[in-house]
Phi, psi and omega in degrees: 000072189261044161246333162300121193269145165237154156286127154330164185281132157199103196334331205277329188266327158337279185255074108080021170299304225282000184257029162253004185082009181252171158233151177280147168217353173213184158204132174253098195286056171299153201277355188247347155221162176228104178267120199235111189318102203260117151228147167340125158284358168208138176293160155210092185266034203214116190313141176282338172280285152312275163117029192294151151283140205248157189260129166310167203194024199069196198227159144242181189247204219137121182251146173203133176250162174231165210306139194290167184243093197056036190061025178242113161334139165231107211254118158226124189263117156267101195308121153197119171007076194272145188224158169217147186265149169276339211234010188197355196027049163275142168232154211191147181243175180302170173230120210257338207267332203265298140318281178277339181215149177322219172291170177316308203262005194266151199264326182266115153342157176272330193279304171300347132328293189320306188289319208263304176305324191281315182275022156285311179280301189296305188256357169065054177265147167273167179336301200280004175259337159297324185293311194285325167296305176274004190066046212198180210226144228296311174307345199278288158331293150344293202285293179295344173281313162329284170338297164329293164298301152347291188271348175252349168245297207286346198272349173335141174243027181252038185261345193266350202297322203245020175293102178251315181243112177302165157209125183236133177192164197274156156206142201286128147293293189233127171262118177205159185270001194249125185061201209256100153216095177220144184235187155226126168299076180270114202247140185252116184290336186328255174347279151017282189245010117302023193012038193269332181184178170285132174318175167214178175261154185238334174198176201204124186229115172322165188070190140215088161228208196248322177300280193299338188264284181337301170325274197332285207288341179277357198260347164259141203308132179324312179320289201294330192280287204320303185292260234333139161224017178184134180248092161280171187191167177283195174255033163265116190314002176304297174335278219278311190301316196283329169265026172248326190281283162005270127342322235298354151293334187291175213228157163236177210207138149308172178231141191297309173313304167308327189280333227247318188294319180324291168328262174333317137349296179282311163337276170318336199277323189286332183279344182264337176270330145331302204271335145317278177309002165270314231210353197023070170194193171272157176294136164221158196316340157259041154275150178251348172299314186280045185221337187235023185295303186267328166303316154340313208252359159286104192297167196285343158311298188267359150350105190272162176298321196273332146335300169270014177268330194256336185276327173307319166274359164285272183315004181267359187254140190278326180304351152212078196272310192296326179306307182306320148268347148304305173326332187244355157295309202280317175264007139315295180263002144296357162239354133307312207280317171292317190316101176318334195275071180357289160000263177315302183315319175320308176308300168324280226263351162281345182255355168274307155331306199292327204287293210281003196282329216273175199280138184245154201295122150328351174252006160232083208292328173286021159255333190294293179296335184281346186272325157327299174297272278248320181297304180327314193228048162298334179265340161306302182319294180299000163256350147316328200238034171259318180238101171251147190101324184268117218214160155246325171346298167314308179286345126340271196268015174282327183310311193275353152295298192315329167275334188268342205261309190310316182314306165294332203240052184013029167102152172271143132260001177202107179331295179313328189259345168283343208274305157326306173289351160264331186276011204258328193266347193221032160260059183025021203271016180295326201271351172267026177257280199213092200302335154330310185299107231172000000 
Protein backbone atom coordinates (compact mmCIF):
# COMPACT_ATOMS: atom_id res chain seq x y z
CA UNK A 1 0.00 0.00 0.00
CA UNK A 2 2.25 2.46 -0.89
CA UNK A 3 -0.21 5.23 -0.79
CA UNK A 4 -1.23 4.54 2.82
CA UNK A 5 -0.79 6.85 5.73
CA UNK A 6 0.38 5.28 9.13
CA UNK A 7 0.02 6.46 12.98
CA UNK A 8 2.24 6.14 15.22
CA UNK A 9 1.99 2.35 17.19
CA UNK A 10 -0.27 3.20 19.82
CA UNK A 11 -1.71 0.48 22.72
CA UNK A 12 -4.49 2.49 23.86
CA UNK A 13 -6.47 2.89 19.80
CA UNK A 14 -5.25 -0.85 19.19
CA UNK A 15 -6.99 -2.64 21.45
CA UNK A 16 -10.36 -0.33 21.12
CA UNK A 17 -9.52 1.49 25.14
CA UNK A 18 -10.39 4.95 24.00
CA UNK A 19 -14.09 3.87 23.73
CA UNK A 20 -14.23 2.94 27.37
CA UNK A 21 -13.00 5.99 28.29
CA UNK A 22 -9.56 4.29 29.53
CA UNK A 23 -5.77 4.56 28.53
CA UNK A 24 -3.31 2.26 28.62
CA UNK A 25 -0.11 2.76 30.88
CA UNK A 26 1.43 -0.50 31.18
CA UNK A 27 1.43 -4.00 29.97
CA UNK A 28 2.39 -7.67 31.24
CA UNK A 29 2.67 -10.22 28.47
CA UNK A 30 2.61 -14.01 29.80
CA UNK A 31 1.94 -17.07 27.11
CA UNK A 32 -1.14 -17.76 29.11
CA UNK A 33 -2.62 -13.79 29.10
CA UNK A 34 -2.10 -10.48 28.57
CA UNK A 35 -2.48 -8.15 31.17
CA UNK A 36 -3.03 -4.48 30.45
CA UNK A 37 -2.44 -1.50 32.89
CA UNK A 38 -5.51 1.00 32.65
CA UNK A 39 -6.28 4.39 33.82
CA UNK A 40 -9.56 6.82 33.34
CA UNK A 41 -8.55 8.89 30.61
CA UNK A 42 -9.87 12.20 32.18
CA UNK A 43 -9.45 13.03 35.82
CA UNK A 44 -12.42 14.49 37.74
CA UNK A 45 -10.92 15.67 40.81
CA UNK A 46 -13.70 18.16 42.00
CA UNK A 47 -15.73 17.58 45.02
CA UNK A 48 -18.83 16.25 44.74
CA UNK A 49 -19.95 18.21 47.47
CA UNK A 50 -18.37 21.25 47.68
CA UNK A 51 -16.85 21.83 44.73
CA UNK A 52 -13.52 22.15 46.03
CA UNK A 53 -10.63 20.61 43.94
CA UNK A 54 -9.57 17.39 45.70
CA UNK A 55 -6.07 15.69 46.49
CA UNK A 56 -5.67 12.23 45.24
CA UNK A 57 -5.34 9.36 47.83
CA UNK A 58 -3.65 6.42 45.76
CA UNK A 59 -5.76 3.95 43.56
CA UNK A 60 -7.50 0.63 43.65
CA UNK A 61 -7.62 -1.99 41.17
CA UNK A 62 -10.51 -3.71 38.93
CA UNK A 63 -9.90 -6.62 36.92
CA UNK A 64 -11.89 -6.70 33.76
CA UNK A 65 -11.60 -9.14 31.24
CA UNK A 66 -11.55 -7.91 27.63
CA UNK A 67 -11.98 -9.05 24.19
CA UNK A 68 -8.92 -11.45 23.31
CA UNK A 69 -5.68 -10.65 20.95
CA UNK A 70 -4.17 -13.44 19.02
CA UNK A 71 -6.14 -15.85 20.78
CA UNK A 72 -4.65 -14.96 24.28
CA UNK A 73 -7.01 -13.88 26.85
CA UNK A 74 -6.86 -9.90 27.91
CA UNK A 75 -7.19 -8.90 30.98
CA UNK A 76 -7.45 -5.21 31.90
CA UNK A 77 -6.38 -4.00 35.36
CA UNK A 78 -7.74 -1.07 36.29
CA UNK A 79 -6.15 2.01 38.41
CA UNK A 80 -8.91 4.01 39.51
CA UNK A 81 -8.44 6.71 41.49
CA UNK A 82 -9.45 7.58 45.37
CA UNK A 83 -9.87 11.66 46.28
CA UNK A 84 -10.38 12.78 49.52
CA UNK A 85 -11.70 16.79 49.81
CA UNK A 86 -9.27 18.77 52.24
CA UNK A 87 -11.74 21.62 52.40
CA UNK A 88 -15.08 19.37 53.47
CA UNK A 89 -13.22 15.79 53.91
CA UNK A 90 -15.94 14.29 51.58
CA UNK A 91 -14.48 11.55 50.09
CA UNK A 92 -15.15 9.47 46.68
CA UNK A 93 -13.64 7.05 44.17
CA UNK A 94 -13.42 7.34 40.17
CA UNK A 95 -16.66 5.79 38.23
CA UNK A 96 -15.77 2.94 36.25
CA UNK A 97 -19.44 2.29 35.12
CA UNK A 98 -20.10 5.18 32.58
CA UNK A 99 -17.91 3.41 29.57
CA UNK A 100 -15.87 1.17 30.41
CA UNK A 101 -17.69 -1.73 32.45
CA UNK A 102 -21.35 -2.49 34.02
CA UNK A 103 -21.93 -2.12 38.02
CA UNK A 104 -19.12 -2.74 40.48
CA UNK A 105 -19.67 -6.62 40.44
CA UNK A 106 -19.50 -6.97 36.39
CA UNK A 107 -16.33 -9.42 35.50
CA UNK A 108 -16.34 -7.84 31.72
CA UNK A 109 -15.40 -5.12 29.97
CA UNK A 110 -18.45 -3.49 27.79
CA UNK A 111 -15.69 -4.30 24.69
CA UNK A 112 -15.31 -8.06 25.79
CA UNK A 113 -19.14 -7.74 26.30
CA UNK A 114 -19.36 -6.36 22.92
CA UNK A 115 -16.93 -9.70 21.53
CA UNK A 116 -18.47 -12.49 23.33
CA UNK A 117 -21.96 -11.22 22.09
CA UNK A 118 -21.24 -10.83 17.80
CA UNK A 119 -19.51 -14.35 18.78
CA UNK A 120 -22.74 -15.61 19.94
CA UNK A 121 -25.01 -14.26 17.37
CA UNK A 122 -22.53 -13.71 14.09
CA UNK A 123 -19.76 -16.58 14.37
CA UNK A 124 -22.09 -18.98 16.66
CA UNK A 125 -19.31 -19.90 19.07
CA UNK A 126 -20.46 -21.65 22.10
CA UNK A 127 -20.27 -20.55 25.66
CA UNK A 128 -17.24 -22.65 26.64
CA UNK A 129 -15.15 -21.23 23.63
CA UNK A 130 -16.39 -17.59 24.69
CA UNK A 131 -15.36 -18.55 28.54
CA UNK A 132 -12.07 -19.80 26.89
CA UNK A 133 -11.76 -16.68 25.24
CA UNK A 134 -11.97 -14.21 27.71
CA UNK A 135 -10.39 -16.16 30.62
CA UNK A 136 -13.13 -16.25 32.89
CA UNK A 137 -15.51 -18.99 34.11
CA UNK A 138 -18.23 -20.84 32.03
CA UNK A 139 -20.86 -19.61 34.41
CA UNK A 140 -19.49 -16.36 34.52
CA UNK A 141 -19.76 -16.03 30.79
CA UNK A 142 -23.07 -17.99 30.33
CA UNK A 143 -24.47 -15.25 32.87
CA UNK A 144 -23.22 -12.20 31.36
CA UNK A 145 -23.66 -12.69 27.87
CA UNK A 146 -27.19 -13.79 28.32
CA UNK A 147 -27.81 -10.72 30.30
CA UNK A 148 -26.64 -8.78 27.64
CA UNK A 149 -28.23 -9.99 25.51
CA UNK A 150 -31.80 -9.86 26.75
CA UNK A 151 -31.32 -6.58 27.14
CA UNK A 152 -29.71 -4.73 24.07
CA UNK A 153 -31.77 -7.43 21.44
CA UNK A 154 -34.56 -9.73 22.52
CA UNK A 155 -36.20 -7.20 24.95
CA UNK A 156 -36.00 -4.35 21.83
CA UNK A 157 -39.52 -3.37 21.25
CA UNK A 158 -38.85 -2.49 17.82
CA UNK A 159 -38.03 -6.48 17.21
CA UNK A 160 -42.03 -7.24 16.67
CA UNK A 161 -42.65 -4.06 14.61
CA UNK A 162 -42.84 -4.93 10.93
CA UNK A 163 -44.52 -8.86 11.86
CA UNK A 164 -47.52 -9.30 9.10
CA UNK A 165 -47.31 -13.12 8.60
CA UNK A 166 -46.62 -15.74 11.52
CA UNK A 167 -45.45 -19.54 11.35
CA UNK A 168 -46.24 -21.44 14.38
CA UNK A 169 -45.00 -24.94 15.38
CA UNK A 170 -43.97 -27.55 17.99
CA UNK A 171 -40.37 -28.27 18.85
CA UNK A 172 -38.35 -30.84 20.93
CA UNK A 173 -36.02 -29.43 23.34
CA UNK A 174 -34.54 -31.79 25.40
CA UNK A 175 -35.10 -35.95 24.76
CA UNK A 176 -35.26 -37.15 28.40
CA UNK A 177 -38.01 -38.89 29.56
CA UNK A 178 -38.61 -36.55 32.55
CA UNK A 179 -40.91 -33.58 32.13
CA UNK A 180 -42.21 -31.36 29.41
CA UNK A 181 -40.22 -31.08 26.21
CA UNK A 182 -42.19 -29.82 23.51
CA UNK A 183 -42.05 -25.74 23.42
CA UNK A 184 -44.10 -23.67 20.79
CA UNK A 185 -42.06 -21.68 17.92
CA UNK A 186 -43.55 -18.82 16.77
CA UNK A 187 -41.26 -17.78 13.50
CA UNK A 188 -42.04 -14.21 11.55
CA UNK A 189 -42.56 -15.09 8.01
CA UNK A 190 -42.59 -11.55 6.56
CA UNK A 191 -39.16 -11.77 5.11
CA UNK A 192 -39.77 -14.76 3.87
CA UNK A 193 -42.67 -13.99 1.44
CA UNK A 194 -41.62 -10.56 0.80
CA UNK A 195 -38.44 -11.80 -0.15
CA UNK A 196 -36.61 -9.20 1.70
CA UNK A 197 -34.37 -11.69 4.34
CA UNK A 198 -34.65 -15.28 6.01
CA UNK A 199 -37.84 -15.67 8.19
CA UNK A 200 -36.52 -15.26 12.10
CA UNK A 201 -37.52 -16.63 15.25
CA UNK A 202 -39.66 -14.31 17.04
CA UNK A 203 -40.87 -15.80 20.70
CA UNK A 204 -40.06 -19.78 22.00
CA UNK A 205 -43.33 -20.39 24.39
CA UNK A 206 -43.27 -23.68 26.99
CA UNK A 207 -45.69 -26.23 25.83
CA UNK A 208 -47.48 -26.92 22.88
CA UNK A 209 -50.99 -26.48 23.48
CA UNK A 210 -54.04 -24.77 22.50
CA UNK A 211 -53.79 -22.48 25.84
CA UNK A 212 -50.41 -21.75 25.60
CA UNK A 213 -50.33 -20.40 21.75
CA UNK A 214 -53.63 -18.50 22.65
CA UNK A 215 -52.27 -17.02 26.30
CA UNK A 216 -48.81 -15.99 24.21
CA UNK A 217 -51.11 -13.80 21.16
CA UNK A 218 -53.62 -12.29 23.66
CA UNK A 219 -50.32 -11.16 25.68
CA UNK A 220 -49.81 -9.20 22.63
CA UNK A 221 -51.08 -5.46 21.78
CA UNK A 222 -54.33 -5.19 19.82
CA UNK A 223 -52.27 -2.81 17.43
CA UNK A 224 -50.05 -5.45 16.60
CA UNK A 225 -52.72 -8.45 16.15
CA UNK A 226 -54.64 -6.29 14.04
CA UNK A 227 -51.40 -6.12 10.81
CA UNK A 228 -51.34 -10.16 11.09
CA UNK A 229 -52.62 -10.94 8.33
CA UNK A 230 -51.86 -14.61 8.07
CA UNK A 231 -50.96 -18.19 10.37
CA UNK A 232 -49.27 -21.10 8.71
CA UNK A 233 -49.41 -23.87 10.81
CA UNK A 234 -49.24 -28.00 10.90
CA UNK A 235 -52.80 -29.80 11.11
CA UNK A 236 -52.87 -29.75 14.79
CA UNK A 237 -56.37 -28.26 15.73
CA UNK A 238 -54.76 -26.43 18.89
CA UNK A 239 -53.14 -24.02 16.52
CA UNK A 240 -56.35 -23.05 13.77
CA UNK A 241 -58.63 -22.55 17.50
CA UNK A 242 -56.25 -20.32 18.98
CA UNK A 243 -56.07 -18.38 15.82
CA UNK A 244 -59.30 -18.15 15.12
CA UNK A 245 -60.17 -17.11 18.56
CA UNK A 246 -57.30 -14.45 18.76
CA UNK A 247 -56.65 -13.80 15.70
CA UNK A 248 -59.92 -13.45 14.14
CA UNK A 249 -58.95 -11.25 11.13
CA UNK A 250 -56.08 -13.06 10.28
CA UNK A 251 -56.50 -16.28 7.09
CA UNK A 252 -54.81 -19.78 8.94
CA UNK A 253 -53.10 -21.22 6.10
CA UNK A 254 -52.02 -25.05 6.29
CA UNK A 255 -48.50 -25.22 5.57
CA UNK A 256 -48.09 -27.51 1.93
CA UNK A 257 -45.30 -29.61 3.79
CA UNK A 258 -47.61 -30.87 6.23
CA UNK A 259 -50.17 -31.37 4.17
CA UNK A 260 -48.02 -33.25 1.19
CA UNK A 261 -46.38 -35.21 4.88
CA UNK A 262 -50.29 -36.45 5.77
CA UNK A 263 -50.28 -38.09 2.41
CA UNK A 264 -47.11 -39.54 2.50
CA UNK A 265 -48.24 -40.88 5.85
CA UNK A 266 -51.19 -42.75 4.41
CA UNK A 267 -48.99 -44.03 1.71
CA UNK A 268 -46.33 -45.84 4.35
CA UNK A 269 -49.44 -46.72 6.37
CA UNK A 270 -51.20 -48.45 3.53
CA UNK A 271 -47.62 -50.31 2.10
CA UNK A 272 -47.27 -51.70 5.71
CA UNK A 273 -50.64 -53.03 5.96
CA UNK A 274 -50.77 -54.41 2.74
CA UNK A 275 -47.48 -56.23 3.37
CA UNK A 276 -48.86 -57.74 6.71
CA UNK A 277 -52.03 -59.18 5.18
CA UNK A 278 -49.67 -60.58 2.48
CA UNK A 279 -46.88 -62.11 4.05
CA UNK A 280 -47.72 -61.58 7.96
CA UNK A 281 -44.88 -59.88 8.86
CA UNK A 282 -42.80 -56.83 8.41
CA UNK A 283 -40.88 -55.80 5.11
CA UNK A 284 -37.57 -57.63 4.06
CA UNK A 285 -35.28 -56.51 1.70
CA UNK A 286 -36.45 -58.53 -1.14
CA UNK A 287 -40.04 -57.91 -1.01
CA UNK A 288 -41.01 -55.69 -3.19
CA UNK A 289 -43.35 -53.29 -1.38
CA UNK A 290 -40.01 -53.05 0.98
CA UNK A 291 -37.65 -52.32 -1.86
CA UNK A 292 -39.97 -49.43 -3.19
CA UNK A 293 -40.63 -47.84 0.46
CA UNK A 294 -38.58 -44.78 -0.90
CA UNK A 295 -39.21 -44.67 -4.55
CA UNK A 296 -42.86 -44.22 -3.70
CA UNK A 297 -42.24 -40.83 -1.96
CA UNK A 298 -40.30 -39.84 -5.47
CA UNK A 299 -42.22 -37.21 -7.32
CA UNK A 300 -42.87 -38.57 -10.96
CA UNK A 301 -40.81 -35.98 -13.03
CA UNK A 302 -38.26 -36.94 -10.93
CA UNK A 303 -38.01 -40.82 -11.55
CA UNK A 304 -35.00 -42.65 -13.21
CA UNK A 305 -35.66 -45.49 -15.81
CA UNK A 306 -34.83 -48.41 -13.36
CA UNK A 307 -37.50 -46.48 -10.86
CA UNK A 308 -40.27 -46.51 -13.22
CA UNK A 309 -39.35 -49.98 -14.21
CA UNK A 310 -39.68 -51.27 -10.75
CA UNK A 311 -43.06 -49.24 -9.74
CA UNK A 312 -44.10 -50.91 -12.99
CA UNK A 313 -43.51 -54.35 -11.66
CA UNK A 314 -45.02 -53.12 -8.49
CA UNK A 315 -48.24 -52.25 -9.50
CA UNK A 316 -48.56 -55.20 -12.02
CA UNK A 317 -49.67 -57.81 -9.31
CA UNK A 318 -53.72 -57.20 -8.49
CA UNK A 319 -53.00 -57.61 -5.19
CA UNK A 320 -51.48 -54.10 -4.75
CA UNK A 321 -53.96 -52.25 -6.17
CA UNK A 322 -54.77 -50.29 -2.77
CA UNK A 323 -50.95 -48.99 -2.95
CA UNK A 324 -51.16 -48.00 -6.45
CA UNK A 325 -53.98 -45.89 -5.48
CA UNK A 326 -52.96 -44.12 -2.64
CA UNK A 327 -49.46 -43.86 -4.67
CA UNK A 328 -51.51 -41.90 -7.23
CA UNK A 329 -53.49 -39.93 -4.64
CA UNK A 330 -49.67 -38.60 -3.07
CA UNK A 331 -48.45 -37.72 -6.42
CA UNK A 332 -51.60 -35.98 -7.24
CA UNK A 333 -51.04 -33.51 -4.77
CA UNK A 334 -47.52 -33.00 -4.98
CA UNK A 335 -48.16 -31.58 -8.33
CA UNK A 336 -50.51 -29.28 -6.91
CA UNK A 337 -48.28 -28.14 -5.29
CA UNK A 338 -45.75 -28.02 -8.23
CA UNK A 339 -48.14 -26.32 -10.69
CA UNK A 340 -47.06 -22.70 -11.46
CA UNK A 341 -50.03 -21.50 -12.39
CA UNK A 342 -51.80 -20.53 -8.68
CA UNK A 343 -55.07 -20.90 -10.47
CA UNK A 344 -54.69 -24.06 -11.76
CA UNK A 345 -52.83 -25.59 -8.60
CA UNK A 346 -55.98 -24.42 -6.56
CA UNK A 347 -58.06 -26.41 -8.89
CA UNK A 348 -56.28 -29.43 -8.66
CA UNK A 349 -56.12 -29.80 -5.12
CA UNK A 350 -59.83 -28.45 -4.65
CA UNK A 351 -61.02 -31.88 -6.97
CA UNK A 352 -58.50 -33.64 -5.30
CA UNK A 353 -60.35 -32.69 -1.82
CA UNK A 354 -63.65 -32.94 -3.51
CA UNK A 355 -62.40 -36.80 -4.77
CA UNK A 356 -61.41 -38.02 -0.95
CA UNK A 357 -64.41 -35.89 1.01
CA UNK A 358 -66.78 -38.54 -1.22
CA UNK A 359 -67.08 -42.12 0.18
CA UNK A 360 -64.12 -43.91 -0.16
CA UNK A 361 -63.59 -47.88 0.00
CA UNK A 362 -63.44 -49.84 3.22
CA UNK A 363 -60.78 -51.43 2.05
CA UNK A 364 -58.71 -48.40 2.12
CA UNK A 365 -59.10 -47.04 5.13
CA UNK A 366 -55.68 -44.64 5.19
CA UNK A 367 -57.54 -42.77 2.20
CA UNK A 368 -60.76 -42.94 4.34
CA UNK A 369 -58.92 -40.86 7.54
CA UNK A 370 -56.90 -38.46 4.83
CA UNK A 371 -60.14 -37.31 3.05
CA UNK A 372 -61.34 -36.86 6.59
CA UNK A 373 -58.60 -34.59 7.62
CA UNK A 374 -58.08 -32.96 4.38
CA UNK A 375 -62.12 -32.09 4.31
CA UNK A 376 -62.03 -30.64 7.67
CA UNK A 377 -59.22 -28.07 6.98
CA UNK A 378 -60.17 -27.71 3.46
CA UNK A 379 -60.34 -23.92 3.45
CA UNK A 380 -56.78 -24.10 5.28
CA UNK A 381 -55.30 -26.31 2.67
CA UNK A 382 -56.72 -24.13 0.12
CA UNK A 383 -55.59 -20.76 1.08
CA UNK A 384 -52.24 -21.48 0.45
CA UNK A 385 -52.47 -21.00 -2.88
CA UNK A 386 -54.43 -17.38 -2.31
CA UNK A 387 -50.90 -16.34 -0.31
CA UNK A 388 -47.43 -17.76 -1.62
CA UNK A 389 -44.95 -17.69 0.69
CA UNK A 390 -46.82 -18.16 3.86
CA UNK A 391 -45.18 -21.39 4.52
CA UNK A 392 -43.81 -23.39 7.27
CA UNK A 393 -40.81 -24.50 5.68
CA UNK A 394 -38.85 -21.62 6.96
CA UNK A 395 -39.75 -22.80 10.56
CA UNK A 396 -38.90 -26.25 9.35
CA UNK A 397 -35.50 -24.95 8.91
CA UNK A 398 -34.94 -22.52 11.76
CA UNK A 399 -36.01 -25.90 13.75
CA UNK A 400 -33.10 -27.66 12.25
CA UNK A 401 -30.56 -24.51 13.41
CA UNK A 402 -32.06 -25.18 16.51
CA UNK A 403 -31.10 -28.93 16.73
CA UNK A 404 -27.41 -27.96 15.34
CA UNK A 405 -27.04 -25.01 18.58
CA UNK A 406 -28.67 -28.12 21.15
CA UNK A 407 -25.96 -30.17 19.55
CA UNK A 408 -23.10 -27.52 20.00
CA UNK A 409 -24.05 -26.72 23.08
CA UNK A 410 -24.29 -31.12 24.34
CA UNK A 411 -27.93 -30.43 25.35
CA UNK A 412 -30.16 -27.96 27.62
CA UNK A 413 -31.35 -28.55 31.16
CA UNK A 414 -32.85 -25.14 31.60
CA UNK A 415 -35.55 -23.96 29.44
CA UNK A 416 -34.79 -20.45 30.15
CA UNK A 417 -31.55 -20.08 28.80
CA UNK A 418 -31.93 -22.62 25.17
CA UNK A 419 -35.02 -20.11 24.83
CA UNK A 420 -32.27 -17.15 25.32
CA UNK A 421 -30.08 -18.87 23.38
CA UNK A 422 -32.38 -19.72 20.50
CA UNK A 423 -33.78 -16.29 19.94
CA UNK A 424 -29.81 -15.13 19.86
CA UNK A 425 -29.00 -17.82 17.31
CA UNK A 426 -32.15 -18.07 14.79
CA UNK A 427 -33.90 -13.86 15.77
CA UNK A 428 -32.59 -12.44 13.04
CA UNK A 429 -30.50 -9.95 15.47
CA UNK A 430 -27.01 -10.40 13.04
CA UNK A 431 -27.73 -6.86 10.92
CA UNK A 432 -28.11 -4.99 14.66
CA UNK A 433 -24.50 -6.38 15.24
CA UNK A 434 -23.05 -5.81 11.86
CA UNK A 435 -25.48 -3.94 9.69
CA UNK A 436 -23.60 -5.65 6.66
CA UNK A 437 -24.89 -8.72 7.66
CA UNK A 438 -28.07 -9.08 6.09
Amino acid sequence: MPNATFADPDLTTFTRLEELGLVAVGQRLTTERAVLECRLAEEDPWCRACGARATSRGTITRRLAHEPFGHRPTTLLVRIRRYRCDHCGNRWREDTTAAAAAPERAKLSRGGMRWALEGLVIDHLTIARIAAGLGVAWHTANDAVLAEGQRLLIDDPAHFDAVRVIGVDEHVWRHTRRGDKYVTVIIDLTPARDKTGPARLLDMIPGRSKAAFKAWLEARPKAWKDRIEGVAMDGFTGYKTATGEALPGAVAVMDPFHVVRLAGDALDDCRRRVQQQLHQRRGRKDDPLYKTRRTLHTGTKLLTDRQCQRLSSLFEREKHVAVEVTWEIYQAMVAAYREPDRAKAKAKMDKLITALSKRVPDAMPELGKLGRTLTKRATDVLAFFDRPGTSNGPTEAINGRLEHLRGSALGFRNLTHYIARSLLEAGGFRPHLHPQMR
